[in-house]
C-alpha positions as CSV (number, residue, x, y, z in Angstrom):
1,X,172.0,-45.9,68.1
2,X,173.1,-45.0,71.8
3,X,170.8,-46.3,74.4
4,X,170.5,-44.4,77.9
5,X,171.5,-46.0,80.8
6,X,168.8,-47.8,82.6
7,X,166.9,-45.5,84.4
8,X,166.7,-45.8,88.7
9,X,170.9,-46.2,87.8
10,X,173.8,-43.8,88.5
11,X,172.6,-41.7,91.8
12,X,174.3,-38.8,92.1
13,X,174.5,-39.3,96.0
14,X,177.5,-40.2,98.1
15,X,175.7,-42.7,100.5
16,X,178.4,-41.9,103.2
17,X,177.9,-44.8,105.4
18,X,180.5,-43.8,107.5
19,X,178.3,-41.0,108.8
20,X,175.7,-43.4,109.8
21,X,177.1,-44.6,112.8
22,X,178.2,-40.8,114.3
23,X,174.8,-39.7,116.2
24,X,176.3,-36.7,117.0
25,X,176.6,-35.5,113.3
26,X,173.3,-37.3,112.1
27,X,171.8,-35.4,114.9
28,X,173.0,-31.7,113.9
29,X,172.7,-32.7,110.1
30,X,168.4,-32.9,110.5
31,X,168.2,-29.6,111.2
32,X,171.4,-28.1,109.4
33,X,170.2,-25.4,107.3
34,X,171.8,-26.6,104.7
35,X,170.2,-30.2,104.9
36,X,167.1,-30.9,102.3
37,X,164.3,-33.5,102.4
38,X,162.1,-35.7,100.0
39,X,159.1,-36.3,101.5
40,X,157.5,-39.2,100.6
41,X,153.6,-39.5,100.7
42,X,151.8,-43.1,101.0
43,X,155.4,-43.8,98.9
44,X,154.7,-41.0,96.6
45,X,157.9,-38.2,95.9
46,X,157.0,-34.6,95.9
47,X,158.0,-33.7,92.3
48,X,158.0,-30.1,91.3
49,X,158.0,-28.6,87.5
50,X,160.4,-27.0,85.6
51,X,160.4,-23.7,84.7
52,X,160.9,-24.5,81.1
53,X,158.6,-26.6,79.1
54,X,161.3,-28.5,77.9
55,X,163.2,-29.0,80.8
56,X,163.0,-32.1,83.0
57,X,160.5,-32.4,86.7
58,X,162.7,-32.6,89.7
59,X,163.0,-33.6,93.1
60,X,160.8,-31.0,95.7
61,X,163.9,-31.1,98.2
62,X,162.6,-29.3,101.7
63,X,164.3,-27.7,104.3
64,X,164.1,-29.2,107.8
65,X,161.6,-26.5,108.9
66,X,159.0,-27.5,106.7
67,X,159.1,-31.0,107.8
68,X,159.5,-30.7,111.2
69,X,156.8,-32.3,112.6
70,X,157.8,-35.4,110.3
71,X,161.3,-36.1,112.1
72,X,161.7,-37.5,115.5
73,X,161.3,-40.2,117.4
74,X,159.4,-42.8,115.7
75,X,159.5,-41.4,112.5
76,X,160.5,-43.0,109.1
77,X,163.4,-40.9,108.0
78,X,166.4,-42.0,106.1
79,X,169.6,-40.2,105.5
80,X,170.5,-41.1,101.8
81,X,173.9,-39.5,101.8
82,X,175.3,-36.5,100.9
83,X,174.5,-34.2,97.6
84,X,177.5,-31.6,96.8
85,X,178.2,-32.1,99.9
86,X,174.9,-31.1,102.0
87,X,173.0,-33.8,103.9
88,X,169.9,-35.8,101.8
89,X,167.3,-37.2,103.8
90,X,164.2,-39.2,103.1
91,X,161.1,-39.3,105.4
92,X,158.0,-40.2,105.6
93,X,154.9,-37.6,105.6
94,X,151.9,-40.2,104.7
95,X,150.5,-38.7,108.1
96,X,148.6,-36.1,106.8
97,X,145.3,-35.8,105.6
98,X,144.8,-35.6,101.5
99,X,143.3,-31.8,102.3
100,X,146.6,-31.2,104.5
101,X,148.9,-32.6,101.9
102,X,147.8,-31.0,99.0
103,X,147.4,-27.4,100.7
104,X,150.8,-27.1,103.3
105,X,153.8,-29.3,101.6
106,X,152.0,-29.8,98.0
107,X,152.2,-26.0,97.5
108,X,155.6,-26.8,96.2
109,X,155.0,-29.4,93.8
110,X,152.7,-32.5,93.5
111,X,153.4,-36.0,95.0
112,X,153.8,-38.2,92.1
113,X,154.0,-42.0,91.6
114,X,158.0,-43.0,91.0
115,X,157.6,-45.2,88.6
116,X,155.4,-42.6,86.2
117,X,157.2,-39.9,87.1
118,X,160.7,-40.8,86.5
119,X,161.1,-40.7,82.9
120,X,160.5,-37.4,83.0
121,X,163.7,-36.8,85.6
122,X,166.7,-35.1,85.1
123,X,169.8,-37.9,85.2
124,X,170.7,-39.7,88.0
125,X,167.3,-38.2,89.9
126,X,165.1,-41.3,89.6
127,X,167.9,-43.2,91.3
128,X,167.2,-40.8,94.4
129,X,163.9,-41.6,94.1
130,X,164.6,-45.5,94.4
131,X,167.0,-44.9,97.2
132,X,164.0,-43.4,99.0
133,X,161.1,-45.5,98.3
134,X,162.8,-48.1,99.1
135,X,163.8,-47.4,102.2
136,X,160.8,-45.9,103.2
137,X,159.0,-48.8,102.2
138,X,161.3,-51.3,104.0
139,X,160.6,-49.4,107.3
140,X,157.1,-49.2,107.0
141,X,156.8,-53.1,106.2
142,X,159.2,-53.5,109.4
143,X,157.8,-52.1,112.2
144,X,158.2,-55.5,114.9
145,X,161.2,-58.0,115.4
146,X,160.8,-61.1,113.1
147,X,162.5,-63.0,116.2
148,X,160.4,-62.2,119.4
149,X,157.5,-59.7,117.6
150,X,158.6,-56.4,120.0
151,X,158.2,-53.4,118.3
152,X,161.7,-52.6,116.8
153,X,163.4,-48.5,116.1
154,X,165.2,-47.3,113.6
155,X,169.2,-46.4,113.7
156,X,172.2,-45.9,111.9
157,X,170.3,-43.2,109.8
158,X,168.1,-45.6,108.6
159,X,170.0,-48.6,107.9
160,X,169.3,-50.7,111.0
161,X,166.4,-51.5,112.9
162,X,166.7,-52.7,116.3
163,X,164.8,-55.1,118.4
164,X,163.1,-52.9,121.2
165,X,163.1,-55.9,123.9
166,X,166.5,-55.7,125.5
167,X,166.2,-59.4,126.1
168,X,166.3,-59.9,122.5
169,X,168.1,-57.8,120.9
170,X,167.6,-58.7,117.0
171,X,169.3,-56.5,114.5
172,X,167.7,-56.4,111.1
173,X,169.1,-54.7,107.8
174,X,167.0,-53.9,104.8
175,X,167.1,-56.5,102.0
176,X,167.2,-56.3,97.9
177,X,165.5,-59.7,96.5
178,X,167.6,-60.4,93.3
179,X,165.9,-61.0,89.9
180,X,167.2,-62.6,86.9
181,X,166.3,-61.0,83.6
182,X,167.4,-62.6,80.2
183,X,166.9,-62.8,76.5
184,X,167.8,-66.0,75.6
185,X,169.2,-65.8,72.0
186,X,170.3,-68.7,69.4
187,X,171.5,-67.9,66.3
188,X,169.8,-64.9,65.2
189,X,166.9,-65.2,67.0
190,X,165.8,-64.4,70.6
191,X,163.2,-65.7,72.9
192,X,160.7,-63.2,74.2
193,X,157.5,-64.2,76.1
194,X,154.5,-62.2,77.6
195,X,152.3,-62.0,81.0
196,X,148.4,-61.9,80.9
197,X,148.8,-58.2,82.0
198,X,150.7,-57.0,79.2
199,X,149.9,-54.3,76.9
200,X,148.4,-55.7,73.5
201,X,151.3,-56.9,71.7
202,X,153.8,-56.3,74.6
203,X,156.6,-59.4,74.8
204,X,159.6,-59.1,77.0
205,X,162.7,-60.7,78.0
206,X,161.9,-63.3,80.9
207,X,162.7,-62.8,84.4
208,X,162.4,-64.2,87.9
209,X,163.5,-64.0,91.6
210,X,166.3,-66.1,92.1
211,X,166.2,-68.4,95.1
212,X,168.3,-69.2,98.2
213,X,171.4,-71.2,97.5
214,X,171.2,-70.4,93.5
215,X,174.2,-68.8,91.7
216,X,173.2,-66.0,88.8
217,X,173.6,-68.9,86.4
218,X,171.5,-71.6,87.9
219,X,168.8,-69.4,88.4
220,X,169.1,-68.4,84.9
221,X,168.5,-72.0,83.2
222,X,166.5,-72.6,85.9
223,X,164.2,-70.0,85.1
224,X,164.5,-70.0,81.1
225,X,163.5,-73.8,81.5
226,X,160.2,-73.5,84.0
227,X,158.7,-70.5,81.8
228,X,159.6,-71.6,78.5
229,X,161.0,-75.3,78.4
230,X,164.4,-74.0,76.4
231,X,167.6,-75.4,77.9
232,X,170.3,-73.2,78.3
233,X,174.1,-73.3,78.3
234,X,176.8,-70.0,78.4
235,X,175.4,-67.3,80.6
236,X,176.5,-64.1,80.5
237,X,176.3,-60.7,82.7
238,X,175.3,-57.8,81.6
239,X,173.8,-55.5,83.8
240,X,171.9,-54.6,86.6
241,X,169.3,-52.1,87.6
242,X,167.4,-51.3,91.1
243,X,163.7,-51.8,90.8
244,X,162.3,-50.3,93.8
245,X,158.9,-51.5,93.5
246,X,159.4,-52.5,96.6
247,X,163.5,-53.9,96.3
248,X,164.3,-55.8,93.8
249,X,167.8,-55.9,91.9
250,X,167.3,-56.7,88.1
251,X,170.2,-58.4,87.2
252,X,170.3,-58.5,83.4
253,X,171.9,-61.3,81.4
254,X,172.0,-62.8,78.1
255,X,171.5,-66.4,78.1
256,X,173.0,-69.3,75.2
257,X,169.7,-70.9,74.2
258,X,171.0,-74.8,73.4
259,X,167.2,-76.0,72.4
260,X,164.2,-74.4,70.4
261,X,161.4,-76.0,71.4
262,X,158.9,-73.9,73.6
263,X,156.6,-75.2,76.2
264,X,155.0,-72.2,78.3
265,X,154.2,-72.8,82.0
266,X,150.9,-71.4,81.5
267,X,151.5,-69.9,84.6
268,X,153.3,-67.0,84.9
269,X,153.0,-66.5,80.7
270,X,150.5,-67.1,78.5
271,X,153.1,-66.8,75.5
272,X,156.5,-67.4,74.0
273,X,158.1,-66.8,71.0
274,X,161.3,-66.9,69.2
275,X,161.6,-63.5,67.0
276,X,164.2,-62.2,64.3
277,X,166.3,-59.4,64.6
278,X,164.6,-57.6,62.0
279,X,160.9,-58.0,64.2
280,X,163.2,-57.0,66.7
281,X,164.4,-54.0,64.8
282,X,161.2,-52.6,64.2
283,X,160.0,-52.8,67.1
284,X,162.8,-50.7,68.8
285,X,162.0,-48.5,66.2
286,X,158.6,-47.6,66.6
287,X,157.1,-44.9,68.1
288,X,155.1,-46.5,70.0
289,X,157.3,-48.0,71.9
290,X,155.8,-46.3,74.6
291,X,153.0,-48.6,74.0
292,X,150.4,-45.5,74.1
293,X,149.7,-45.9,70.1
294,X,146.8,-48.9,69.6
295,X,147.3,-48.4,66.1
296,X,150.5,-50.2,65.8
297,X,149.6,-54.2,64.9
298,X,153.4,-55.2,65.3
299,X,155.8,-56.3,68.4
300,X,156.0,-53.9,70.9
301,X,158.8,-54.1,73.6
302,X,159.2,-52.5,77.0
303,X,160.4,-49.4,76.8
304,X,163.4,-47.5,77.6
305,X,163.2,-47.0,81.8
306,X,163.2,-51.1,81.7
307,X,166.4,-53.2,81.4
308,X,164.6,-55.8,79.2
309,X,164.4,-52.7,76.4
310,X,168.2,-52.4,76.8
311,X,169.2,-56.4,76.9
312,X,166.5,-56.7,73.8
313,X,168.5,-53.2,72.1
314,X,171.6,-54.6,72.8
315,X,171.2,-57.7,70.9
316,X,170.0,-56.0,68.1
317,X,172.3,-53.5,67.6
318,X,175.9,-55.1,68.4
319,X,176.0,-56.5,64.7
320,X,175.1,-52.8,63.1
C-alpha cells in the first residue's frame, strides 16, 4: 500500500526570501494585479468549494482590492512567496465583525478551521495554509519587544519584527519549537501509548518538545523513558512535518526499544502498550480510521494527515 505524504508538506510556493529585503518590489507587489491574498479570520482560511463534488476545497485567494483596508501600516500581512510566479500574501482580516465577515469577503467561500479543512485540500495546499497560520499567529502573539517591552513592526515581508524604541533596537525572527515523534519498535512489536483526550481506543506513537541543548537523539530516549519507562538505543530519522498549531516541527523517528517493561508517567498518558504488527495491521486497515465509526471495538490509530499514522504504516508495511 502507498501512503500520501504527510499532509501540511510539499508547498507549492517559492518562499523567495531574496525579495524580502527589496521594499521597493514588496511595495508594488501588494497591489500588483496580479498579486492574491488568503485572508485569515481569528486564524481561520477562507476556503471556497469546488465546482465538482468530487473535486478537492481550495484556497479563496483575493485580489488586493478586496482587501485593501487590511494592508498597511500596522497590519499583519505576510508575503509567503511566489505561486507560478505571481506574488502570495497572507493577512490578517480578524477585524471585522462576524455579520461583516460572512456578508463582504465570505461571499466567496467560508473561513474554515485548517486543521479540519485540510484533508479535504488539493496537494501541496494545506502547506499554504500552515505557512500562513503560522505566521499570522506568530505576529499576533508578538506585538512588543521581549527586551525593553516597546511596541515592535513588522519587516522584511513578514519575517522580522523590529523593536520600535530606537534605543533598543531588538530584532526578533519567528520561531518553530521542534517535536520528537517516535514508535519505539522491538522485535515485532511497537510501543504505542494514549492521552486522556483521545478518541475511544485511539493510541499513538509518543511525542514531545525537545529541549534546549538536546540533540534529536537525546531527546528521543529522553522522552521514550519519562512517558513510558522503555530505554532506548539506535535512533533513527525519518521524517518531518510542520504542525502549525501554532509552530511546531514534528520530527518523526523510529526509535530501538532495548527494554520491555512499561511504567507510564501518569501524566501526560494514562496508557502504554506494546502491540503486534497484525493489531497494527488491522488497524490501518479499518475504516474507521477516521475514528468517526463507534462501532469498531479494536485499535484505532491516528489518521492519515498525522505523521504518527505514517511512522506506525511504515513499520507495518516494510516487511510486506
Amino acid at each position: 500500500m502507498t501512503a500520501p505524504r504527510p499532509i501540511f508538506s510539499d508547498s507549492p510556493i517559492d518562499r523567495a526570501s531574496h525579495l524580502r529585503v527589496d521594499e521597493d518590489w514588496l511595495a508594488d507587489s501588494l497591489i500588483n494585479p496580479k498579486t492574491r491574498y488568503v485572508p485569515f479570520h481569528h486564524l481561520n482560511a477562507l476556503i471556497v468549494p469546488s465546482d465538482r463534488p468530487d473535486a478537492p476545497m481550495d484556497i479563496g485567494w483575493q485580489h488586493p482590492v478586496e482587501v485593501a483596508e487590511f494592508v498597511g501600516d500596522g497590519a499583519v500581512c505576510v508575503f509567503l512567496g511566489l505561486l507560478d510566479g505571481e506574488p502570495r500574501y497572507a493577512v490578517d482580516v480578524s477585524s471585522l465583525d462576524d455579520k461583516h465577515s460572512s456578508s463582504e469577503l465570505a461571499r466567496a467561500g467560508r473561513f474554515m478551521d485548517v486543521r479540519r479543512i485540510s484533508p479535504r485540500l488539493g496537494f501541496g495546499v494545506p502547506a499554504i495554509l500552515a505557512q500562513g497560520r503560522s505566521m499570522i499567529d506568530w505576529h499576533k502573539r508578538h506585538q512588543f519587544c521581549s527586551t525593553c517591552g516597546a511596541p515592535s513592526k513588522s519587516s522584511q515581508g513578514g519575517y522580522l519584527r523590529l523593536c520600535g524604541d530606537d534605543a533598543c533596537g531588538a530584532q526578533h525572527f519567528p520561531r518553530t519549537d521542534p517535536v520528537v515523534i517516535m514508535l519505539a519498535t522491538r522485535s515485532d512489536r511497537c510501543l504505542l501509548g494514549r492521552q486522556p483526550g483521545f478518541p475511544p481506543n485511539m493510541y499513538s506513537a509518543l511525542a514531545g518538545f525537545m529541549e534546549p541543548g538536546e540533540t534529536i537523539t537525546d531527546a528521543v530516549r529522553r522522552e521514550v523513558m519519562e512517558e513510558a519507562g522503555v530505554t532506548v538505543g539506535t535512533v533513527h530519522y525519518r521524517d518531518t512535518q510542520p504542525w502549525p498549531f501554532p509552530s511546531s516541527l514534528m520530527i518523526g523517528c523510529r526509535a530501538d526499544a532495548e527494554t520491555e517493561e512499561i511504567t507510564i508517567d501518569g501524566q501526560e498518558l494514562e496508557d502504554a502498550r506494546w502491540f503486534g504488527r497484525d493489531e497494527i495491521i488491522a488497524a490501518l486497515e479499518n475504516p474507521s480510521v477516521n475514528l468517526e465509526d463507534q462501532n469498531w471495538q479494536g485499535l484505532a490509530v491516528p489518521p492519515p494527515m498525522a505523521i504518527a499514522h505514517h511512522l506506525i504504516r511504515d513499520w507495518a508495511m516494510e516487511n510486506d
